[in-house]
C-alpha positions in Angstrom: -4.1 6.3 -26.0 -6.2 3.5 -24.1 -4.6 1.3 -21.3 -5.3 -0.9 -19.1 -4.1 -1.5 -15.4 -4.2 -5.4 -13.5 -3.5 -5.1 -10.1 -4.0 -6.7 -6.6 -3.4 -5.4 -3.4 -2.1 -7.6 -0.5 -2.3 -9.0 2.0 -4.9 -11.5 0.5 -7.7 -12.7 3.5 -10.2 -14.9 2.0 -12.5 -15.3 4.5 -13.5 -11.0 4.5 -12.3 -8.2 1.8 -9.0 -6.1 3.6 -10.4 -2.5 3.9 -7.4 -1.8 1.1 -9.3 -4.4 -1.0 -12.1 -2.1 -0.5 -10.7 0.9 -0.8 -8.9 -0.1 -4.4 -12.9 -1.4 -5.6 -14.2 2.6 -4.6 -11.1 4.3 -6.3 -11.3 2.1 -9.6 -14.9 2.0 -9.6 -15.6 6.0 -8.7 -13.1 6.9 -11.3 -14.2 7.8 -14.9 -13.1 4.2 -16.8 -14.8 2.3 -19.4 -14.0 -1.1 -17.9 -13.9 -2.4 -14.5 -13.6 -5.8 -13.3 -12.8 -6.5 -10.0 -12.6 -10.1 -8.7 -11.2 -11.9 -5.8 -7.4 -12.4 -6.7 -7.1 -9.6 -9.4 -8.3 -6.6 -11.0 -8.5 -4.5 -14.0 -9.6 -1.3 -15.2 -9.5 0.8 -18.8 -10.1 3.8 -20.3 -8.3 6.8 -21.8 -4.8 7.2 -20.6 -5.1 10.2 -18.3 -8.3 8.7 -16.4 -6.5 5.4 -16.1 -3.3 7.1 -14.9 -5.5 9.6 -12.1 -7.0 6.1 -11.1 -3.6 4.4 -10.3 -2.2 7.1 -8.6 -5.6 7.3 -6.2 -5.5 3.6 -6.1 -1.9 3.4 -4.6 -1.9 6.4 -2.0 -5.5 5.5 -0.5 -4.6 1.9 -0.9 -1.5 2.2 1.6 -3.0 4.4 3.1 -5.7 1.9 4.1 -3.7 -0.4 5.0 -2.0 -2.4 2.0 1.7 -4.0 2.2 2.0 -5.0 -1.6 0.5 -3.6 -4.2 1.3 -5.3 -7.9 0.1 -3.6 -11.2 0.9 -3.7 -14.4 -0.2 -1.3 -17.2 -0.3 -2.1 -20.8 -1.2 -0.2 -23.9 -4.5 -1.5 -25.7 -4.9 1.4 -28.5 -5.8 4.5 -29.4 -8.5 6.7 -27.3 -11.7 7.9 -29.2 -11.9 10.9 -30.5 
């Protein structure tokens, strides 16, 4: 199975990236997805199901720990991982 995660982590400064903001970009980026965007008011990441769900799990624990107060996601279903 393939998903793919949207999520932002607050609270939003425009002026300079939070270090959660910064934190999220490494974890989603490091981790071994297909697809990453990240942009200034939301993100999203995909890949195979057990990569996608490793990432979210990293993202939320060094996210908080970082510094976050909010952190929205939503994970959806997009189809079948290549075999």
């Amino acid at each position: 199975m393939r998903l793919r995660v949207e999520f932002t982590t607050e609270p939003f400064d425009l002026d300079e990236a939070p270090a959660h903001a910064l934190v999220a970009r490494e974890v989603v980026e490091a981790a071994d997805l297909d697809a990453v965007d990240v942009g200034p008011f939301g993100n999203t990441a995909e890949g195979r199901a057990d990569a996608v769900l490793t990432a979210v799990d990293a993202l939320l624990r060094k996210s908080l720990e970082a510094g976050a107060t909010r952190i929205s996601l939503q994970v959806n279903v997009v189809g079948e991982a290549e075999r």
